[in-house]
C-alpha positions as CSV (number, residue, x, y, z in Angstrom):
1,X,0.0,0.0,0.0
2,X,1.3,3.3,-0.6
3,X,1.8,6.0,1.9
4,X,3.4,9.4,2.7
5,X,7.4,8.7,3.7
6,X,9.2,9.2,6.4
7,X,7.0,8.9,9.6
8,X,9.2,9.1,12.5
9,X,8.1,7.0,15.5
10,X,9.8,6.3,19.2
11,X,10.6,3.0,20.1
12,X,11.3,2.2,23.9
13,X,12.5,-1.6,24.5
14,X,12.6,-3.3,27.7
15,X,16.4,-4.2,28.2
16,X,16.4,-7.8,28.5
17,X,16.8,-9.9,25.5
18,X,13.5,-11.9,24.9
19,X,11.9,-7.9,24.7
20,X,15.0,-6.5,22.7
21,X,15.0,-9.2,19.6
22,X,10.9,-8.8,19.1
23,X,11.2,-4.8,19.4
24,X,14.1,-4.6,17.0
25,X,11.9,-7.0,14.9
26,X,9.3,-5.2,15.2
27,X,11.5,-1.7,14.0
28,X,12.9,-3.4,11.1
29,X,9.5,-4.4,9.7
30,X,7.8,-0.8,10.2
31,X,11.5,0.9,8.9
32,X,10.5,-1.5,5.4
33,X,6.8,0.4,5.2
34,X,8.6,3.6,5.1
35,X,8.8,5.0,9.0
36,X,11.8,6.6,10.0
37,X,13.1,4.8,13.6
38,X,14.8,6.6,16.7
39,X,15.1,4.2,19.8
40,X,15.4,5.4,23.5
41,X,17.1,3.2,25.5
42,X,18.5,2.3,28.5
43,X,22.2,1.9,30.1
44,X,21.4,-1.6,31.1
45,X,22.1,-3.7,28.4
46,X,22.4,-1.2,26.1
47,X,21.9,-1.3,22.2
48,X,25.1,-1.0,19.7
49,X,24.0,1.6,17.1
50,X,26.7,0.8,14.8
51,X,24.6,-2.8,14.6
52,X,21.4,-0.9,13.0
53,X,23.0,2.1,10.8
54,X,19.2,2.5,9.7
55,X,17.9,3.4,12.9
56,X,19.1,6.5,15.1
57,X,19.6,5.9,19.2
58,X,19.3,8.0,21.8
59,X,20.3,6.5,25.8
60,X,19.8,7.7,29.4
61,X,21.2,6.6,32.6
62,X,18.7,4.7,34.5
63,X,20.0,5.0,37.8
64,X,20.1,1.4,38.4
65,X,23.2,0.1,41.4
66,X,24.6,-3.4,40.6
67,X,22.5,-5.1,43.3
68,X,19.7,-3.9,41.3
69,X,20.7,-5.0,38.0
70,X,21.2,-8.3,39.5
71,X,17.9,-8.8,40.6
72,X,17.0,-9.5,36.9
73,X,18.7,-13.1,36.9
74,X,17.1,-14.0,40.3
75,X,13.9,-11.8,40.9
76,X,12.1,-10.4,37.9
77,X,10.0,-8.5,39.5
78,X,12.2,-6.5,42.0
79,X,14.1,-5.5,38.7
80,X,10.7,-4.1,36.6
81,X,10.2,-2.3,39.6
82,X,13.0,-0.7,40.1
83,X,13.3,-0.1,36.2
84,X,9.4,1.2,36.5
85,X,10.2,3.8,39.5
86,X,14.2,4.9,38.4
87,X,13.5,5.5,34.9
88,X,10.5,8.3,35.2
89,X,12.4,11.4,35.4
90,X,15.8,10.4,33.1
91,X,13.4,8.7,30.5
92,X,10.7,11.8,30.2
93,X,13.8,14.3,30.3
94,X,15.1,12.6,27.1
95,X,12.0,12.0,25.7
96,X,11.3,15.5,26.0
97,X,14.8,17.0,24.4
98,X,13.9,14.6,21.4
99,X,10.7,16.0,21.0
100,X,11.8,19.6,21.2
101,X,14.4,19.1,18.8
102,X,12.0,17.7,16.6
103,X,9.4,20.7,17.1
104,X,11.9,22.4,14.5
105,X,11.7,19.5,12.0
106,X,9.0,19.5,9.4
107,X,8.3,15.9,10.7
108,X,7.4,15.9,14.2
109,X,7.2,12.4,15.9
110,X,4.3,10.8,15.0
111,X,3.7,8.4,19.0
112,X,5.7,6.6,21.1
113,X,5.5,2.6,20.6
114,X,7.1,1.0,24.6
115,X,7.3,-2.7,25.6
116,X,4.3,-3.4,27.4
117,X,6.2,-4.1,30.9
118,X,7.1,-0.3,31.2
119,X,4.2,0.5,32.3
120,X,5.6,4.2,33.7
121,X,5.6,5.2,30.1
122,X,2.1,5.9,29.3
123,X,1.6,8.5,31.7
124,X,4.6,10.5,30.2
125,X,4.2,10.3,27.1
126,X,0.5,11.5,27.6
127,X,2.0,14.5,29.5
128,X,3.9,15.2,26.8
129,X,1.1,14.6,24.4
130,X,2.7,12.4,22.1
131,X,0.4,9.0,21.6
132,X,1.4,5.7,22.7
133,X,1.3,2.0,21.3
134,X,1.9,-0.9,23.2
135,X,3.9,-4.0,22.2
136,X,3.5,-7.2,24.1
137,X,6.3,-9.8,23.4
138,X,4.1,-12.2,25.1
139,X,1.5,-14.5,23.7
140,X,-2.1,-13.2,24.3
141,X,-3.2,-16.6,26.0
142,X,-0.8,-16.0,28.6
143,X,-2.2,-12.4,28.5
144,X,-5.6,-13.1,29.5
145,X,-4.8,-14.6,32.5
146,X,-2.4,-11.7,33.8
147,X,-5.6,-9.8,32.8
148,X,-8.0,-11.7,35.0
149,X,-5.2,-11.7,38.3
150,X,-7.3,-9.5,40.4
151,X,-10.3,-12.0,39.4
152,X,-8.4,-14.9,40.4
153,X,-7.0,-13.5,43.2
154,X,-10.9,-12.6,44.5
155,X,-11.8,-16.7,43.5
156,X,-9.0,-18.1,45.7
157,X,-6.5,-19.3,43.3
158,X,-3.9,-16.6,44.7
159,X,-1.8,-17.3,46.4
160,X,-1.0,-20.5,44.8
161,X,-1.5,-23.3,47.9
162,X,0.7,-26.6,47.3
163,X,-2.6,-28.8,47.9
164,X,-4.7,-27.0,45.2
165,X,-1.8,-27.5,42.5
166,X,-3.5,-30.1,40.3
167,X,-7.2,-28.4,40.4
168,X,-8.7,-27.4,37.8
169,X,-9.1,-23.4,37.5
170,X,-12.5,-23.6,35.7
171,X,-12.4,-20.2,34.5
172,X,-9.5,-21.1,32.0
173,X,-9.4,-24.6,30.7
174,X,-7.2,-26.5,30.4
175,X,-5.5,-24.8,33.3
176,X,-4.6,-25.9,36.4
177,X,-3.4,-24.3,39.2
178,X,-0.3,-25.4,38.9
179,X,-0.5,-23.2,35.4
180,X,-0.9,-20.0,36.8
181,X,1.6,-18.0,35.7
182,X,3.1,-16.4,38.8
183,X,6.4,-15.2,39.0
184,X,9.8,-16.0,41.2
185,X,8.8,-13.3,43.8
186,X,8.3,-13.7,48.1
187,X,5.7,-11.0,47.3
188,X,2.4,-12.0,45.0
189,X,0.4,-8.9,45.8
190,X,2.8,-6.7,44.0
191,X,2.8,-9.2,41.0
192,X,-0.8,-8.5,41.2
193,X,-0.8,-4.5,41.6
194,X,2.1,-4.6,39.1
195,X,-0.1,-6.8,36.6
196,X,-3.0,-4.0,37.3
197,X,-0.8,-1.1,36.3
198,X,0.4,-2.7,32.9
199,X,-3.5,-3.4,32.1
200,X,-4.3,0.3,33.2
201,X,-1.6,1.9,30.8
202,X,-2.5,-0.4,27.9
203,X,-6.4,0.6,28.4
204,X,-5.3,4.1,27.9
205,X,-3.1,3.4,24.6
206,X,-4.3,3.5,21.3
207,X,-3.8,0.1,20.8
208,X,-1.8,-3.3,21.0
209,X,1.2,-4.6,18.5
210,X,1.0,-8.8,19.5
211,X,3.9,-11.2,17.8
212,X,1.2,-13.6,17.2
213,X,-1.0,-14.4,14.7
214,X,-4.7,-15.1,14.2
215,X,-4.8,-18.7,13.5
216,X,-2.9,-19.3,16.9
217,X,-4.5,-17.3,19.0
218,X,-7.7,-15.7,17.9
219,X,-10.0,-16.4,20.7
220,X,-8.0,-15.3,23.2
221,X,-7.1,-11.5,20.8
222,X,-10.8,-11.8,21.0
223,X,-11.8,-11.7,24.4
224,X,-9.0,-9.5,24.8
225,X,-10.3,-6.4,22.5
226,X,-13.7,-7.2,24.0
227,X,-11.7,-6.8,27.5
228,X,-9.4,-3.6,26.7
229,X,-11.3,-2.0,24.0
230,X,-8.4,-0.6,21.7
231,X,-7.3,-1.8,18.2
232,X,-5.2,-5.0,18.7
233,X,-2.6,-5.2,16.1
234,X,-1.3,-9.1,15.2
235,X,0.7,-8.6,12.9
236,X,3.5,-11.7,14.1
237,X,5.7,-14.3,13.7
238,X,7.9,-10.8,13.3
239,X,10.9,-13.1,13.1
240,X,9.7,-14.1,9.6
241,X,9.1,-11.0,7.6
242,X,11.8,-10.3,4.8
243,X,12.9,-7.0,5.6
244,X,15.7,-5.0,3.5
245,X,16.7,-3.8,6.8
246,X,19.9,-4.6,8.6
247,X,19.4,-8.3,9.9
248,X,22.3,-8.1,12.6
249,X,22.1,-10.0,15.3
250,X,20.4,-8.6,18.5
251,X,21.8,-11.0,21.4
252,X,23.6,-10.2,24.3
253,X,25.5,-13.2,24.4
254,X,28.0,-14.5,21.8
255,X,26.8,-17.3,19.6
256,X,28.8,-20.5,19.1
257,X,28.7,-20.8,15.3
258,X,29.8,-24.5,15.8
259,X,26.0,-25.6,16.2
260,X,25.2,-25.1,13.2
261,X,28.7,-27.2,11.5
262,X,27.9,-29.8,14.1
263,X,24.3,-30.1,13.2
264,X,25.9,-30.4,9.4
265,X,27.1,-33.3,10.3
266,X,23.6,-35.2,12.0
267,X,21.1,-37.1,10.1
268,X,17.6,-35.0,9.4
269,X,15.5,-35.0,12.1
270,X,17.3,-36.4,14.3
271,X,18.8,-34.1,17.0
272,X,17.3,-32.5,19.8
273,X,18.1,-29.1,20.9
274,X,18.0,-27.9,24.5
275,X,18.0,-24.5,25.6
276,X,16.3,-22.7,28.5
277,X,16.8,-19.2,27.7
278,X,18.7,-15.9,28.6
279,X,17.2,-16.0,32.1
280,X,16.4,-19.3,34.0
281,X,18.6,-20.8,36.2
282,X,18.4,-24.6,37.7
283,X,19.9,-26.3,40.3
284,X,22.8,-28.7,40.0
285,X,20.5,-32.4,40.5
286,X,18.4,-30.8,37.9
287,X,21.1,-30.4,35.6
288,X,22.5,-33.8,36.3
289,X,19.4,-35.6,35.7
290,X,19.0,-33.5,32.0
291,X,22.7,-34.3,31.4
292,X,21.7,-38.2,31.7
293,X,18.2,-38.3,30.4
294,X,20.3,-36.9,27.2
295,X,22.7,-39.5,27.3
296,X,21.1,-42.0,28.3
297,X,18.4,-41.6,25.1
298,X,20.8,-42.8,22.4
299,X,19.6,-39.2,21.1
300,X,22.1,-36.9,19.6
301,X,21.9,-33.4,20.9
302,X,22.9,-29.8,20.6
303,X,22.4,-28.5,24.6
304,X,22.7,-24.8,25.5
305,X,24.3,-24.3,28.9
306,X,24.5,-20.7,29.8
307,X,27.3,-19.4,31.7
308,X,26.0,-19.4,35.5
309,X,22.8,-20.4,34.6
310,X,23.6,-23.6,36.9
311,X,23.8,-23.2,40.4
312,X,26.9,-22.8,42.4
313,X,29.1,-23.3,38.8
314,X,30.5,-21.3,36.5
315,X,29.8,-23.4,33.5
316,X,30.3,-27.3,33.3
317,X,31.7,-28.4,36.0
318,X,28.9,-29.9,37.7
319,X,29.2,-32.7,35.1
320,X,31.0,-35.8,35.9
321,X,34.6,-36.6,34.5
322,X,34.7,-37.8,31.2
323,X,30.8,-37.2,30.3
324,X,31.6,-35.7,27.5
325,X,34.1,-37.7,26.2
326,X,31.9,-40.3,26.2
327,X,29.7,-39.2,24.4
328,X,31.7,-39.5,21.1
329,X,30.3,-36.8,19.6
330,X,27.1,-37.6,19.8
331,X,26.6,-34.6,22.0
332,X,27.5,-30.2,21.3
333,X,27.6,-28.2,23.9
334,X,28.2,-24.7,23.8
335,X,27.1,-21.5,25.7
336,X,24.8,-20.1,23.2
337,X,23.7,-20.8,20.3
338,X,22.1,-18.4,16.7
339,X,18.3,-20.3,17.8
340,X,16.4,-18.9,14.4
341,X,19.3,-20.8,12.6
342,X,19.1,-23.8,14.8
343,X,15.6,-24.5,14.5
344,X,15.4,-24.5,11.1
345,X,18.4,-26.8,10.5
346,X,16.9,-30.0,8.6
347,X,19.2,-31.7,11.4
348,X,16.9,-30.5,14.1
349,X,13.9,-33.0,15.4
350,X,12.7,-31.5,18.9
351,X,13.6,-28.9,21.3
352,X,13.5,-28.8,24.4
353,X,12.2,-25.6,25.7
354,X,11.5,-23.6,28.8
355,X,8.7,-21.8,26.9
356,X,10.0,-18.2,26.2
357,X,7.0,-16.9,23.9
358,X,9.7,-16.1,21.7
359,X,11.1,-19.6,21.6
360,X,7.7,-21.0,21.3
361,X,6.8,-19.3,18.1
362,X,10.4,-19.7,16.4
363,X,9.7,-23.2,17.5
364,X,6.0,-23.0,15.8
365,X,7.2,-21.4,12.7
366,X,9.8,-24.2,12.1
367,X,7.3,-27.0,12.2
368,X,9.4,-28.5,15.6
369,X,7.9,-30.3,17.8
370,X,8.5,-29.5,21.8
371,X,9.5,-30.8,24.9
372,X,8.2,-28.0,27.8
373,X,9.9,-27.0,30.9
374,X,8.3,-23.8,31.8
375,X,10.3,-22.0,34.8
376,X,8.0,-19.0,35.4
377,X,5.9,-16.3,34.2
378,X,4.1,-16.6,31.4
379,X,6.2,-19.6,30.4
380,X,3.6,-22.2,32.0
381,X,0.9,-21.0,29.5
382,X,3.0,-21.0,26.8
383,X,3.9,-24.7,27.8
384,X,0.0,-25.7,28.7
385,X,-0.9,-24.5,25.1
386,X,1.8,-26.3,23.4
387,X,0.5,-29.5,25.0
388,X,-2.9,-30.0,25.8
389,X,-4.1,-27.0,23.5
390,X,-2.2,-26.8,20.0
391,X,-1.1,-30.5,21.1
392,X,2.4,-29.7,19.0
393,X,5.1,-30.8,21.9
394,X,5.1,-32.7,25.4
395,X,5.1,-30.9,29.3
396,X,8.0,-32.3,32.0
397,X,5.4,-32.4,34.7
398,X,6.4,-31.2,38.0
399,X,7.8,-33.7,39.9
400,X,8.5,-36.0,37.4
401,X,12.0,-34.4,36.7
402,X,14.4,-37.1,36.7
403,X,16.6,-38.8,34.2
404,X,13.9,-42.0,33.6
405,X,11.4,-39.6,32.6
406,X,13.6,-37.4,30.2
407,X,14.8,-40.5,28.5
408,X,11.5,-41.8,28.0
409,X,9.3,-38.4,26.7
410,X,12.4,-37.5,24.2
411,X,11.4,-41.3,22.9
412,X,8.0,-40.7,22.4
413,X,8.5,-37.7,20.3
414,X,11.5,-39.1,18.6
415,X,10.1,-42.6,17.7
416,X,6.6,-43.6,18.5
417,X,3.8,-42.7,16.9
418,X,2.1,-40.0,19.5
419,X,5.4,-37.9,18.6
420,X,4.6,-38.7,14.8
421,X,1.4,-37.2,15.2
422,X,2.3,-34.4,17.3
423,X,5.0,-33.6,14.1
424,X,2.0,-33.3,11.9
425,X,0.6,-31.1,13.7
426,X,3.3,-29.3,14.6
427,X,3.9,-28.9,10.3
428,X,0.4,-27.8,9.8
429,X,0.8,-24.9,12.1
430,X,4.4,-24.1,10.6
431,X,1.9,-23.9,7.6
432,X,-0.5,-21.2,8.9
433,X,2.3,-19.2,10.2
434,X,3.3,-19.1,6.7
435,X,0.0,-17.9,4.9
436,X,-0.9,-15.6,7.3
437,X,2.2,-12.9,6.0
438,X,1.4,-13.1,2.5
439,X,-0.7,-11.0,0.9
440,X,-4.2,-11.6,2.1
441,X,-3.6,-13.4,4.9
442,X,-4.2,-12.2,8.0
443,X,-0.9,-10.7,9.8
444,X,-0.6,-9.1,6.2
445,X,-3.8,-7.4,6.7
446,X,-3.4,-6.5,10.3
447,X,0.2,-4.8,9.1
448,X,-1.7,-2.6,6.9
449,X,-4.4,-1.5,9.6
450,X,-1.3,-0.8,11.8
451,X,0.3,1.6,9.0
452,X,-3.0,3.1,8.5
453,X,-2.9,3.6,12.1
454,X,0.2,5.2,13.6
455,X,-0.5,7.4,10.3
456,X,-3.8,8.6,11.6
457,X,-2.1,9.5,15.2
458,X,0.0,12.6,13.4
C-alpha cells in the first residue's frame, strides 16, 4: 500500500533480551513500510548503534546500582520495579529533548510505541502529548490470564496453595493451578498490583502490537479487544518478515557458530536441541538428571548451557569426569547458540524448551515439535498450550523431573507414533504461520491496519 514517507516513530524496549529481539523485529519491519526509527534506550544492556545504521539511538542513565541489575537473573520483578520507579524522570527528560528538537523538524514524531512491561511510560508520554502503542512480546493466551489476576486473586486461586496444584481453575481450561503463571517473587500482591498497572496503561493506549498471529491465537485477541477496548494489532511471527533492513544480530551473548557445523554433520530429524533461555537458572540435580536423560536416550543433541545459569558453577563443572568424552560426539555443547538458525536446521527433530513466547513461536514457525519445561511467568501457559491446547510438543510435569522420565518423553516424540502425530501437527501450524504474511492473509492485513494507524495519530 502506498503512503506518505518518512513517519518518524519512538521506540522504547525493555532491556532484556526476549523484549529486545521482538522490538528490534518489530523496527525493522515498520522501517520496510517507510517509517523513520529513533530508539530510547536504557544503560542496562544497552543497544550497539553501529549494529542498525538504519535506525538513530538516543540512551539515558537509568539510575540502576549493581545489586539492582542483579535482581533481573534472580527476581524479575524487583528489577521491573526498580526499572518502573528509576526511569520516570531520566526517561521523560530525554524523551522531551527529542521531542523539542523535533518541534523544528517538518516531521514531528508521530507516537511513542514501549514494551508493554514499562508500564511508567504511558503516563509520560501523555503529559507530553505524544500518543502511545503498546507491544506485548508475550503471547495473548498467557495475557488473558495476567488480565483476570485480580479475578483470580478474588476466587482463591492466589496465592498458589501446594494442595490445590493439580485443580482445575474452571475459568480457563485446560489450566490448572499449577498453570498459573506467577512469578519467582516472596511478594504476590505486588505481581498483582504490578499486573493492574500494565493493564491500566494499555487501556489508555491507542492500541496493542501482539507477535502472534490469528490462526494461533484468535480467541483469546478476542476476548482481549472485548476486554481492553483498543485496536489489537497481530501482525506476528515478526521473526519471519523479509525486511531489507539490517538483519544483525540482537543477542547479548556471543553465539557459538559451531552448532550449526555440528548439526551439518547429523542425520535430518534427528537431533534434539536444549535450551532454557537468557534468564532461567536450575539447580545442580536438575542439571545432572538433564545431562543423563540426554545421554542415556541414544539421542544426539545440541544442549545450550549458559554461563551461570547452573547453580553454584560457573559453566560445566557440575558434570561428571569424562561425560563428554563419552559421548563420542554424539553430544554439542556450547554457551549459546544463533536459535532462528538452529531450528530450522533439517538436522533438528525436537527442542527442548523452557517456553519463552519467543522460543515458542520460532519453534511454531519451524514445524518442531517440543519438549516443555516452563520455569515461570508466562512460560507455563506457553507450555500448557503447546501440550494439551495446540497439542504440537510434550510438558516435563512437575515432579517427574528425573533422568527416567527425560529419556522416556524424548522417545516418544523421537520414535513412536504419538510424537509422529504431534509432528503433523506441529507442520500444519508451521503452515498457517506461513499464509498468514502473504498478501491476504491475516498478519498481512493486520500490518496494513497498523500503518494506517500510527499514520492517523500525526
Amino acid at each position: 500500500m502506498e503512503q506518505k514517507k518518512g513517519q518518524r516513530l519512538v521506540l522504547f524496549p525493555l532491556p532484556l533480551q526476549g523484549h529486545m529481539n521482538p522490538m528490534l523485529e518489530l523496527a525493522n519491519i515498520l522501517h520496510s513500510r517507510g517509517f523513520s526509527i529513533t530508539f530510547i534506550h536504557t544503560t542496562f544492556n544497552s543497544l550497539n548503534p553501529s549494529n542498525y545504521p538504519h535506525f538513530t539511538f538516543h540512551s539515558f542513565p537509568d539510575g540502576l546500582s549493581p545489586t539492582e541489575v542483579s535482581t533481573s537473573k534472580n527476581d524479575i520483578l524487583s528489577f521491573l520495579l526498580h526499572l518502573n520507579t528509576k526511569c520516570v524522570q531520566p526517561f521523560k527528560d530525554c524523551l522531551a529533548t527529542l521531542l523539542s528538537q523535533a518541534a523544528l523538524d517538518v516531521k514531528p514524531y508521530t507516537c511513542l510505541i514501549y514494551d508493554g512491561l514499562l508500564n511508567f511510560t504511558q503516563a509520560v508520554s501523555c503529559s507530553l502529548n505524544l500518543p502511545t502503542v503498546v507491544l506485548r512480546t508475550g503471547g495473548a493466551s498467557s495475557f488473558v490470564v495476567f488480565a483476570a489476576f485480580p479475578l483470580l486473586w478474588e476466587k482463591g486461586y492466589l496465592p498458589i496453595q501446594e494442595s490445590r496444584l493439580e485443580e482445575q481453575v474452571i475459568e480457563f481450561p485446560p489450566l490448572k493451578v499449577k498453570d498459573i503463571p506467577t512469578m519467582n517473587t516472596p511478594n504476590q500482591e505486588k505481581f498483582v498490583e504490578f499486573l493492574k498497572a500494565i493493564i491500566k496503561a494499555a487501556k489508555a493506549s491507542s492500541g496493542i502490537i501482539w507477535n502472534t498471529f490469528e490462526d494461533l491465537e484468535q480467541p483469546s485477541l478476542e476476548s482481549l479487544k472485548n476486554q481492553l477496548n483498543i485496536p489489537m494489532f497481530p501482525i506476528g511471527p515478526f521473526h519471519k518478515y523479509n525486511s531489507t533492513s539490517s538483519s544483525s544480530s540482537s543477542s547479548l551473548l556471543i553465539e557459538d557458530k559451531s552448532s550449526i557445523s555440528w548439526l551439518n554433520t547429523q542425520a535430518p530429524k534427528s537431533v534434539i536441541y536444549v535450551s532454557f533461555g537468557s534468564l532461567a537458572v536450575i539447580g545442580e540435580a536438575q542439571f545432572l538428571e538433564i545431562a543423563w536423560g540426554l545421554a542415556n536416550s541414544k539421542h544426539p543433541f545440541l544442549w545450550v548451557v549458559r554461563p551461570a545459569s547452573v547453580n553454584g558453577a560457573e559453566w560445566l563443572e557440575s558434570l561428571p569426569k569424562g561425560f563428554v568424552e563419552e559421548l563420542g560426539g554424539r553430544g554439542h555443547i556450547v554457551k549459546w547458540a544463533p536459535q532462528k538458525e538452529v531450528l530450522s536446521h533439517v538436522a533438528v527433530g525436537a527442542f527442548w524448551t523452557h517456553n519463552g513466547w519467543n522460543s515458542t513461536l520460532e519453534s511454531i514457525c519451524e514445524g518442531v515439535p517440543m519438549i516443555c519445561m516452563p520455569c515461570f511467568s508466562d512460560q507455563k501457559v506457553n507450555a500448557v498450550y503447546v501440550s494439551r491446547v495446540w497439542k504440537v510438543g510434550i510438558q516435563l510435569e512437575n515432579g517427574k523431573f528425573e533422568r527416567g522420565e527425560i529419556e522416556q518423553s524424548i522417545r516418544k516424540l523421537m520414535k513412536e507414533n504419538e510424537g509422529e502425530e504431534i509432528r503433523c501437527r506441529a507442520l500444519k501450524l508451521k503452515d498457517k504461520s506461513i499464509s498468514c504474511l502473504v498478501q491476504g492473509g491475516s498478519s498481512y492485513q493486520s500490518l496494513n491496519s497498523l500503518v494506517s494507524h500510527l499514520l492517523s495519530l500525526e
